[in-house]
mmCIF file of the N, C-alpha and C atoms, coordinates in Angstrom:
data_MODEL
# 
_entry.id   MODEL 
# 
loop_
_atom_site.group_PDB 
_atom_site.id 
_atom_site.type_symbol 
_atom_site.label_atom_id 
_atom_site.label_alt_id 
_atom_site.label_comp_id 
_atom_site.label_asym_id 
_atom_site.label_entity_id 
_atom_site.label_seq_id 
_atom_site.pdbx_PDB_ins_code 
_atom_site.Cartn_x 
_atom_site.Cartn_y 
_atom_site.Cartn_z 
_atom_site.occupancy 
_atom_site.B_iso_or_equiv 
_atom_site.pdbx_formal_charge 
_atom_site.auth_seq_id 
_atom_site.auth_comp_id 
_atom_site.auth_asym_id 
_atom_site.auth_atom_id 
_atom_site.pdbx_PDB_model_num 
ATOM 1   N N  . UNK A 1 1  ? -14.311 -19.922 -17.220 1.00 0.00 ? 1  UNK A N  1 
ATOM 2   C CA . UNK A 1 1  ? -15.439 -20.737 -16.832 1.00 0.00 ? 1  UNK A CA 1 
ATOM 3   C C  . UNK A 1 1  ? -14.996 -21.688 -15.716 1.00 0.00 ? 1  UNK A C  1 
ATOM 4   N N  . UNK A 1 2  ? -15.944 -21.347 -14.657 1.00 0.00 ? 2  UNK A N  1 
ATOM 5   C CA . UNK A 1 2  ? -15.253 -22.607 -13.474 1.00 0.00 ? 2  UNK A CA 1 
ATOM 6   C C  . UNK A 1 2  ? -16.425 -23.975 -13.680 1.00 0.00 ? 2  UNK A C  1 
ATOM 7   N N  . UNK A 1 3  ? -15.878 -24.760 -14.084 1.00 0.00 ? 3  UNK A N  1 
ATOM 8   C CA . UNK A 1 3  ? -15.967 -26.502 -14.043 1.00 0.00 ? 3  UNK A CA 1 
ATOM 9   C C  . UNK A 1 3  ? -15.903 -26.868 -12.385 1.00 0.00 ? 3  UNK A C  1 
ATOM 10  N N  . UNK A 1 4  ? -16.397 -28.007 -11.635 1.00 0.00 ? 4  UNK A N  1 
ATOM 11  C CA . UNK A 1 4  ? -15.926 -28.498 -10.778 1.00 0.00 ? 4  UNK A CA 1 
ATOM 12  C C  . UNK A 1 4  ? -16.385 -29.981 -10.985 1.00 0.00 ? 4  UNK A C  1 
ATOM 13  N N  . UNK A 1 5  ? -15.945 -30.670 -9.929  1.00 0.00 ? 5  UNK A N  1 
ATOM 14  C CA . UNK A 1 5  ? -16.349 -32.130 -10.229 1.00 0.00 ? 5  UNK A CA 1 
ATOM 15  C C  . UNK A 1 5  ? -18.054 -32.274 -9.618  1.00 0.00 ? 5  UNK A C  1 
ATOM 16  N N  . UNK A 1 6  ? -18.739 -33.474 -10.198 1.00 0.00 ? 6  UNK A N  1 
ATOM 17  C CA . UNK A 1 6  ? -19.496 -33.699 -10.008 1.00 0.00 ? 6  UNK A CA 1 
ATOM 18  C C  . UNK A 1 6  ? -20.534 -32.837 -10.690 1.00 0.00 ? 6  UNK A C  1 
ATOM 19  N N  . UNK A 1 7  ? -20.356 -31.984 -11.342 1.00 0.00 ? 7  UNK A N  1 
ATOM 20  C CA . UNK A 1 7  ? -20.880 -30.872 -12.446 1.00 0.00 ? 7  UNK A CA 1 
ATOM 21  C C  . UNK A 1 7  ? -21.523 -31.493 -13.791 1.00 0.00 ? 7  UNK A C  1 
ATOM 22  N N  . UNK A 1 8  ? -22.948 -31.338 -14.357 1.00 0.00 ? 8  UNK A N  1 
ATOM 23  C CA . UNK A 1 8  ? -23.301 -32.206 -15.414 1.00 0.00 ? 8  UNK A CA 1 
ATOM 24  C C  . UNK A 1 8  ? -23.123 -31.112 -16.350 1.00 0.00 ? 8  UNK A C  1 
ATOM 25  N N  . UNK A 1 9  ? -22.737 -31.195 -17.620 1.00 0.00 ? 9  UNK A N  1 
ATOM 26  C CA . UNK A 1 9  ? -22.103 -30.550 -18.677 1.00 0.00 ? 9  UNK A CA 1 
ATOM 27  C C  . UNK A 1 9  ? -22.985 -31.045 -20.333 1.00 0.00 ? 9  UNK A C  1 
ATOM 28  N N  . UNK A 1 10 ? -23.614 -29.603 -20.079 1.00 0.00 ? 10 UNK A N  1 
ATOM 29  C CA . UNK A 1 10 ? -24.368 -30.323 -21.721 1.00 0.00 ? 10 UNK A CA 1 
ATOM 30  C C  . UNK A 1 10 ? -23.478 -29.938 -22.912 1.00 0.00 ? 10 UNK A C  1 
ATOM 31  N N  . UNK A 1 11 ? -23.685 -30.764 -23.337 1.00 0.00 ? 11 UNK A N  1 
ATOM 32  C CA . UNK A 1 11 ? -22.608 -29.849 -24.822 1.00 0.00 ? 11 UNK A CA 1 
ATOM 33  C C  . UNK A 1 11 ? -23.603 -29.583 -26.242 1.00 0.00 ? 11 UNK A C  1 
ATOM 34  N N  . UNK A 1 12 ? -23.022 -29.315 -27.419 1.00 0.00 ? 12 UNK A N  1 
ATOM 35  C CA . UNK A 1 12 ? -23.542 -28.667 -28.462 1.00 0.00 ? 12 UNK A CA 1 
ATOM 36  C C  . UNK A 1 12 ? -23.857 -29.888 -29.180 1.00 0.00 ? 12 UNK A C  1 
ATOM 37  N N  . UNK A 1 13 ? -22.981 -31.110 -29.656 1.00 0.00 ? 13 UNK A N  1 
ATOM 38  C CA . UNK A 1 13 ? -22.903 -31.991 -29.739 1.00 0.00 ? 13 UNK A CA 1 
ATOM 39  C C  . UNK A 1 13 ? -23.260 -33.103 -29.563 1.00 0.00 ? 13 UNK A C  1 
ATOM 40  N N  . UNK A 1 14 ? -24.044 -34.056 -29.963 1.00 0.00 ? 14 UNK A N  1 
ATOM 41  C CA . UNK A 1 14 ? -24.483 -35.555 -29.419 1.00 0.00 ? 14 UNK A CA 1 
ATOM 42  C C  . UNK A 1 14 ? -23.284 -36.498 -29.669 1.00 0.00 ? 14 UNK A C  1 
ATOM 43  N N  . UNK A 1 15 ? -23.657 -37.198 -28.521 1.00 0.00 ? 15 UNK A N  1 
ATOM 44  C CA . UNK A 1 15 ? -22.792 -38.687 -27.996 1.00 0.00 ? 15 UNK A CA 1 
ATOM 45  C C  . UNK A 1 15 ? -23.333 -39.575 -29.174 1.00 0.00 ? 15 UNK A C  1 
ATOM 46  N N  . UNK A 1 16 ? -22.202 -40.618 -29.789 1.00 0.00 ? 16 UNK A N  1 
ATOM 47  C CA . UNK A 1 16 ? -22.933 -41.145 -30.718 1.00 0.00 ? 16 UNK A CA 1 
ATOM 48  C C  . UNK A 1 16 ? -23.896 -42.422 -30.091 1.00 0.00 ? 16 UNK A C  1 
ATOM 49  N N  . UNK A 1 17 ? -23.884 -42.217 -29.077 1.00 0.00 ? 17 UNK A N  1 
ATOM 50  C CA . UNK A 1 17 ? -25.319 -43.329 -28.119 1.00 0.00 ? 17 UNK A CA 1 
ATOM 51  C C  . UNK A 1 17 ? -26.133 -42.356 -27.761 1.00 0.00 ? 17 UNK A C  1 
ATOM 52  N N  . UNK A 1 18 ? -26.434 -41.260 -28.350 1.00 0.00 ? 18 UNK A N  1 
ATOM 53  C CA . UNK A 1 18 ? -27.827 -40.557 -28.738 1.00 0.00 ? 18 UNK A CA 1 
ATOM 54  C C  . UNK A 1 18 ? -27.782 -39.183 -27.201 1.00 0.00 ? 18 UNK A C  1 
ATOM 55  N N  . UNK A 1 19 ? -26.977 -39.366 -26.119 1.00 0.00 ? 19 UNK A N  1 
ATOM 56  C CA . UNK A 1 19 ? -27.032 -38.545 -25.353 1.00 0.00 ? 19 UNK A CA 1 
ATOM 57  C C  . UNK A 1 19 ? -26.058 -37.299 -25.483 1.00 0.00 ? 19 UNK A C  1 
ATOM 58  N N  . UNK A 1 20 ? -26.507 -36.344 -24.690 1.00 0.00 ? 20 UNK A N  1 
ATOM 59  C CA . UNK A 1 20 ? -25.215 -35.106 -24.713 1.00 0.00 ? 20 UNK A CA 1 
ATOM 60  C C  . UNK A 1 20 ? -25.192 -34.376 -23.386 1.00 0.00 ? 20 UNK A C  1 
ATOM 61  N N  . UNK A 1 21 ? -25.329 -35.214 -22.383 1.00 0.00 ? 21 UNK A N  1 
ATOM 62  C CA . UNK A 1 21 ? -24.552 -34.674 -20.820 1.00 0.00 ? 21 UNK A CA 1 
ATOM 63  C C  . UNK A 1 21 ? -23.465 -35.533 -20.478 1.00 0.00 ? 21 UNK A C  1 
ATOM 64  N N  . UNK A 1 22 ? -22.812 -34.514 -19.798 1.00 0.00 ? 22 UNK A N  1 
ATOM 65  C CA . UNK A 1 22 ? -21.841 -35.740 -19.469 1.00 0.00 ? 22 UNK A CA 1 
ATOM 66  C C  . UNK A 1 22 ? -21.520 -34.936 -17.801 1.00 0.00 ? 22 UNK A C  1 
ATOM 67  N N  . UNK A 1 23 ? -21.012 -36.372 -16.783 1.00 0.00 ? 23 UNK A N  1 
ATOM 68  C CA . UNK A 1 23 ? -20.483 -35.743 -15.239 1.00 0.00 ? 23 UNK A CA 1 
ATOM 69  C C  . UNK A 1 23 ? -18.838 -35.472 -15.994 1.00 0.00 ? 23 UNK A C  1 
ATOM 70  N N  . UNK A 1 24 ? -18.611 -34.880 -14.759 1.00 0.00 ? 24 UNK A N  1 
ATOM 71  C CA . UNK A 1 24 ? -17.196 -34.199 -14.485 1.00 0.00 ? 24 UNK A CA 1 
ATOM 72  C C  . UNK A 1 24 ? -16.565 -35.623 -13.467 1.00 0.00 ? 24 UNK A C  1 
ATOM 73  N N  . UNK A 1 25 ? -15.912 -36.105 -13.786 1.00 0.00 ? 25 UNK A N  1 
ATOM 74  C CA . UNK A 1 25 ? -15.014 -36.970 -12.596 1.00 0.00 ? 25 UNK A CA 1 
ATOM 75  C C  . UNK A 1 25 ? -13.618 -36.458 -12.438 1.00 0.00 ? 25 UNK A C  1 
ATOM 76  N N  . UNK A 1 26 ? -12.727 -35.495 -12.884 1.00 0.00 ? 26 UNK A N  1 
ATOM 77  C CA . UNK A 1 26 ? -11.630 -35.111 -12.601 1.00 0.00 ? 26 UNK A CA 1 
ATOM 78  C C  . UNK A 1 26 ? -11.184 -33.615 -13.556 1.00 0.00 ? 26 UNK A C  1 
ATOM 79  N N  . UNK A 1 27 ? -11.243 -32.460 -12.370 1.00 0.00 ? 27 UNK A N  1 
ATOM 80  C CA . UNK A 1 27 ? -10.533 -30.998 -13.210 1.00 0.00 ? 27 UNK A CA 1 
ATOM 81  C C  . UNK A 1 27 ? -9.149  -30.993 -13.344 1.00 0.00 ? 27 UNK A C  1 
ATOM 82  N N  . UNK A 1 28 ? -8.594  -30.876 -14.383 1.00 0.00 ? 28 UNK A N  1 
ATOM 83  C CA . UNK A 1 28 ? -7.635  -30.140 -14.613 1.00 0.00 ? 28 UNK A CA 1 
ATOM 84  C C  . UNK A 1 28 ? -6.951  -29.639 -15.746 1.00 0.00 ? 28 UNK A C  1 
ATOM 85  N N  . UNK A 1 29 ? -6.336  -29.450 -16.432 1.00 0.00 ? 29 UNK A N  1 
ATOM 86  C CA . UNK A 1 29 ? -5.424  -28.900 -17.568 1.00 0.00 ? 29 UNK A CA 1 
ATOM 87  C C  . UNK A 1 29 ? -6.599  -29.957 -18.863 1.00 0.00 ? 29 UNK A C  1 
ATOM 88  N N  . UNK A 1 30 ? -6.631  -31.319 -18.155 1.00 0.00 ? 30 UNK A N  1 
ATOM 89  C CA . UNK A 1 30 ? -7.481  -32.205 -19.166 1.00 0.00 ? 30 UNK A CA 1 
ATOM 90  C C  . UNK A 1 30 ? -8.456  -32.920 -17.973 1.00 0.00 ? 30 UNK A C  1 
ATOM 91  N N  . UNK A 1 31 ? -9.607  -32.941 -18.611 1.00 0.00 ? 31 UNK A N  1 
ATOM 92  C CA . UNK A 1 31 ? -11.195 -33.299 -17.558 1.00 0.00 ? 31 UNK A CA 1 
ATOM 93  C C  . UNK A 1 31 ? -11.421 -34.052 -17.962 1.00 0.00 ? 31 UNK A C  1 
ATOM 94  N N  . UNK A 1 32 ? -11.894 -35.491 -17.422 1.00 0.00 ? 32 UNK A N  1 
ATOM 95  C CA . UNK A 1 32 ? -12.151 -36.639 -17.406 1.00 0.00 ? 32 UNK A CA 1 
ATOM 96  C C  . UNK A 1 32 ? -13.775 -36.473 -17.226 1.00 0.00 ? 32 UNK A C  1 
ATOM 97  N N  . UNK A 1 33 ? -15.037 -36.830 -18.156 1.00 0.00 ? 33 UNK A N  1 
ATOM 98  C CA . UNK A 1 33 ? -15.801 -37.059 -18.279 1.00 0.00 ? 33 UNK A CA 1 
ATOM 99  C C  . UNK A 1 33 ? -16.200 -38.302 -18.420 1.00 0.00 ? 33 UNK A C  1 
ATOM 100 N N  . UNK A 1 34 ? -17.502 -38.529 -18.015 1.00 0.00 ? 34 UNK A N  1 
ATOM 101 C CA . UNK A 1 34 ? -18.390 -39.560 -18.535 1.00 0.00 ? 34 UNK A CA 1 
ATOM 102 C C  . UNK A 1 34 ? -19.617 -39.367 -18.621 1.00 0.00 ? 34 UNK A C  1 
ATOM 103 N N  . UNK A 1 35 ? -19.972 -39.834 -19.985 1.00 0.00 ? 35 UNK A N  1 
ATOM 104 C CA . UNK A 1 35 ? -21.444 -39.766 -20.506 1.00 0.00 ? 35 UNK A CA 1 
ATOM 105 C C  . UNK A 1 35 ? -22.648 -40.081 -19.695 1.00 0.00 ? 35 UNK A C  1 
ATOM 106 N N  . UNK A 1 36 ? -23.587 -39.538 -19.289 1.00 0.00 ? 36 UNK A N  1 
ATOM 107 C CA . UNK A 1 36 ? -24.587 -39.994 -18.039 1.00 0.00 ? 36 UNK A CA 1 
ATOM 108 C C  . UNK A 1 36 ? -25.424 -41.171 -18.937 1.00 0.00 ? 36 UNK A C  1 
ATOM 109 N N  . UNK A 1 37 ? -25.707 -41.301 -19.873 1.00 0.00 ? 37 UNK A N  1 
ATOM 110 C CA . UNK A 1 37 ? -26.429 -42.177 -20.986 1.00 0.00 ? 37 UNK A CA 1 
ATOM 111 C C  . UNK A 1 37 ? -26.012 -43.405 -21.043 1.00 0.00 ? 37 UNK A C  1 
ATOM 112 N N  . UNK A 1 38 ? -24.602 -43.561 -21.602 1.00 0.00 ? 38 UNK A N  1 
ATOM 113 C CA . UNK A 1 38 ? -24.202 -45.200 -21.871 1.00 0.00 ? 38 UNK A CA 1 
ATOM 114 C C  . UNK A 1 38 ? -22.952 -45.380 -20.864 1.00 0.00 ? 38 UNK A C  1 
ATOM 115 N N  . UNK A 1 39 ? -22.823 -44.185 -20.279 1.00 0.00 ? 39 UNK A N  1 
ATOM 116 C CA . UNK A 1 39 ? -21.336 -44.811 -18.900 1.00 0.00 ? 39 UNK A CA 1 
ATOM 117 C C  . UNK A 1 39 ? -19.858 -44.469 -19.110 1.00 0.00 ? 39 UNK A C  1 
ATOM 118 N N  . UNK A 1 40 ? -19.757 -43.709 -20.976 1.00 0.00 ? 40 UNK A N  1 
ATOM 119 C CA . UNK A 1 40 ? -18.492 -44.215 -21.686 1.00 0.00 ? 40 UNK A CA 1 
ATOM 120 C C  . UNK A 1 40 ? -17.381 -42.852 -21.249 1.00 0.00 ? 40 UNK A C  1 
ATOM 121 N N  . UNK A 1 41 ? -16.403 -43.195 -20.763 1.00 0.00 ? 41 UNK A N  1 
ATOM 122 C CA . UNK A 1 41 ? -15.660 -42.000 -20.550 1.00 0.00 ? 41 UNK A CA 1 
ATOM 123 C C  . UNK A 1 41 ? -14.206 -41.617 -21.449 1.00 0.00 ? 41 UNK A C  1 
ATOM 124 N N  . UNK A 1 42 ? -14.267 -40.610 -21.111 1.00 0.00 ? 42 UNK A N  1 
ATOM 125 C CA . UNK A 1 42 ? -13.528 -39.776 -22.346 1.00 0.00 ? 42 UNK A CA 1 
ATOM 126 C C  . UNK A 1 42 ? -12.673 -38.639 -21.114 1.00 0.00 ? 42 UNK A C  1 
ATOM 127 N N  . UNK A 1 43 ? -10.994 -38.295 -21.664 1.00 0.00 ? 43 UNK A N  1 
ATOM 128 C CA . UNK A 1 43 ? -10.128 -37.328 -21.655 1.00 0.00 ? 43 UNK A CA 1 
ATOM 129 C C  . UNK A 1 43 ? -10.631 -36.144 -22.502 1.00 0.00 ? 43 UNK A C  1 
ATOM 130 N N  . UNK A 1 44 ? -10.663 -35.035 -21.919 1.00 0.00 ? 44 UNK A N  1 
ATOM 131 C CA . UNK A 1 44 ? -10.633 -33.952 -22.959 1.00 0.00 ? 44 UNK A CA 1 
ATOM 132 C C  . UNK A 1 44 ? -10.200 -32.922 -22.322 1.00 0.00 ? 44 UNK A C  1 
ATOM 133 N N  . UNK A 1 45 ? -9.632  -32.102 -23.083 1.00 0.00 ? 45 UNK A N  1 
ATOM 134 C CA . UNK A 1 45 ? -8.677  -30.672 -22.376 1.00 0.00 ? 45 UNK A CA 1 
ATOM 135 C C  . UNK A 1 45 ? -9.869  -29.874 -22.156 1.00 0.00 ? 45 UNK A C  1 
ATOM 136 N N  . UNK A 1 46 ? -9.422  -28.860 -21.596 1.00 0.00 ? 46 UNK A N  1 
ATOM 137 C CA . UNK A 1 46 ? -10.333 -27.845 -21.054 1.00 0.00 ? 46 UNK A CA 1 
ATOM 138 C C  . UNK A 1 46 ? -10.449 -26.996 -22.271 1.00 0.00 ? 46 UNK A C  1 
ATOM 139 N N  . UNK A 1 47 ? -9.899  -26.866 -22.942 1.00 0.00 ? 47 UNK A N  1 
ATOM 140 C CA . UNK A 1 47 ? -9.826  -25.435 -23.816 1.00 0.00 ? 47 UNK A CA 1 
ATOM 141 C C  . UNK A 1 47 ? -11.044 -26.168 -25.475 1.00 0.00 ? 47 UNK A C  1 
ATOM 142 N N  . UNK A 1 48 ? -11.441 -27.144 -25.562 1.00 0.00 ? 48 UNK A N  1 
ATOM 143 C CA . UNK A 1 48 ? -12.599 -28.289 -25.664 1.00 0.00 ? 48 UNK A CA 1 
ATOM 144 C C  . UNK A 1 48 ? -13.896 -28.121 -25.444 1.00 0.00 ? 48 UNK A C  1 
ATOM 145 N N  . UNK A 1 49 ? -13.557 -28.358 -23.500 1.00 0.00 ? 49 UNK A N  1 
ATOM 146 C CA . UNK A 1 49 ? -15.082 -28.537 -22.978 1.00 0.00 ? 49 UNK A CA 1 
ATOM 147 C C  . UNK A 1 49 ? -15.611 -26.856 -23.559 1.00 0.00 ? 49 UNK A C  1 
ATOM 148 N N  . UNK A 1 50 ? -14.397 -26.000 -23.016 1.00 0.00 ? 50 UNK A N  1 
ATOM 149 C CA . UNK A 1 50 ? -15.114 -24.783 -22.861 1.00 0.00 ? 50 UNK A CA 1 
ATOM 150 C C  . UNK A 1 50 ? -15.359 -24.090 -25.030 1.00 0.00 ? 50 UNK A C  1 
ATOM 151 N N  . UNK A 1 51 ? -15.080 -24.572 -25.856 1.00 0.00 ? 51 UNK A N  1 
ATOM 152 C CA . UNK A 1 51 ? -15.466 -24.292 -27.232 1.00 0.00 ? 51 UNK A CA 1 
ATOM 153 C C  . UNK A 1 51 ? -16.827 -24.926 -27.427 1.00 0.00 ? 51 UNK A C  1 
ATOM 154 N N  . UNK A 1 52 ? -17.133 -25.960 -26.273 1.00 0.00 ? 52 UNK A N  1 
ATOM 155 C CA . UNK A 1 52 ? -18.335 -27.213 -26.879 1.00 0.00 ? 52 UNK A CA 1 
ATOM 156 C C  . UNK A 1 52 ? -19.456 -26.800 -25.584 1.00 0.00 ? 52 UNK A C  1 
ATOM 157 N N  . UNK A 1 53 ? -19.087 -26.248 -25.050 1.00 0.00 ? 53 UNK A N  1 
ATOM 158 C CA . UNK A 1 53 ? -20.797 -26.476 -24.032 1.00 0.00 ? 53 UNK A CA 1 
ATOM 159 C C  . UNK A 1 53 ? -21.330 -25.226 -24.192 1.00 0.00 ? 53 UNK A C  1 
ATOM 160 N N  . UNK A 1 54 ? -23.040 -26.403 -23.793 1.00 0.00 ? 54 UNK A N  1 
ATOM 161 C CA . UNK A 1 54 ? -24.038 -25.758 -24.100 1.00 0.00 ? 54 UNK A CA 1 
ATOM 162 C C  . UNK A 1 54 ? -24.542 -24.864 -22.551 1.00 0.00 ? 54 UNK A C  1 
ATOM 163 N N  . UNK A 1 55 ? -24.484 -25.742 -22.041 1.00 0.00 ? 55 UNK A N  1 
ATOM 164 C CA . UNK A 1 55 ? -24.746 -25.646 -19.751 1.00 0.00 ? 55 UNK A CA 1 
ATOM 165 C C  . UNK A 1 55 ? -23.894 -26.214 -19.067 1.00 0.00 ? 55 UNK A C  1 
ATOM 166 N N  . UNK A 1 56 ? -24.001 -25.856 -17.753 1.00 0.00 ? 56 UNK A N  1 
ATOM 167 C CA . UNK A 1 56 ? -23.836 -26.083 -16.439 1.00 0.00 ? 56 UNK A CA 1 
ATOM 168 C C  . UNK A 1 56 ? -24.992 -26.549 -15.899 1.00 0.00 ? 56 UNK A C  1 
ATOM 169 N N  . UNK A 1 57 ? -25.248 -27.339 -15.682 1.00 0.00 ? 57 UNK A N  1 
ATOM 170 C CA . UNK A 1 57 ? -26.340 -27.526 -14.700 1.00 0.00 ? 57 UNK A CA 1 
ATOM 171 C C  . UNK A 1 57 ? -25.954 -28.340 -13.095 1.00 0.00 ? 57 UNK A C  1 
# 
């Protein structure tokens, strides 16, 4: 699955501040997200994003 930055990422999962997109701010081995809803950002490996999403958009 190609990720790039600036990429909104829905996942399967809700944010516990009620949202579930998040932007892409940094690819690599581990992707730096942040929630488009409350701002809050999070580390997560790739092998993660790609078990948990729902889209690409």
């Amino acid at each position: 699955m190609i990720i790039k930055e600036n990429d909104i990422l829905e996942f399967k999962k809700k944010h516990p501040c009620g949202g579930n997109t998040w932007k892409v701010l940094r690819v690599g081995s581990d992707c730096r997200l942040e929630c488009v809803t409350c701002g809050h950002q999070i580390e997560i490996t790739r092998s993660k994003i790609e078990k948990n999403i729902k889209a690409v958009k």
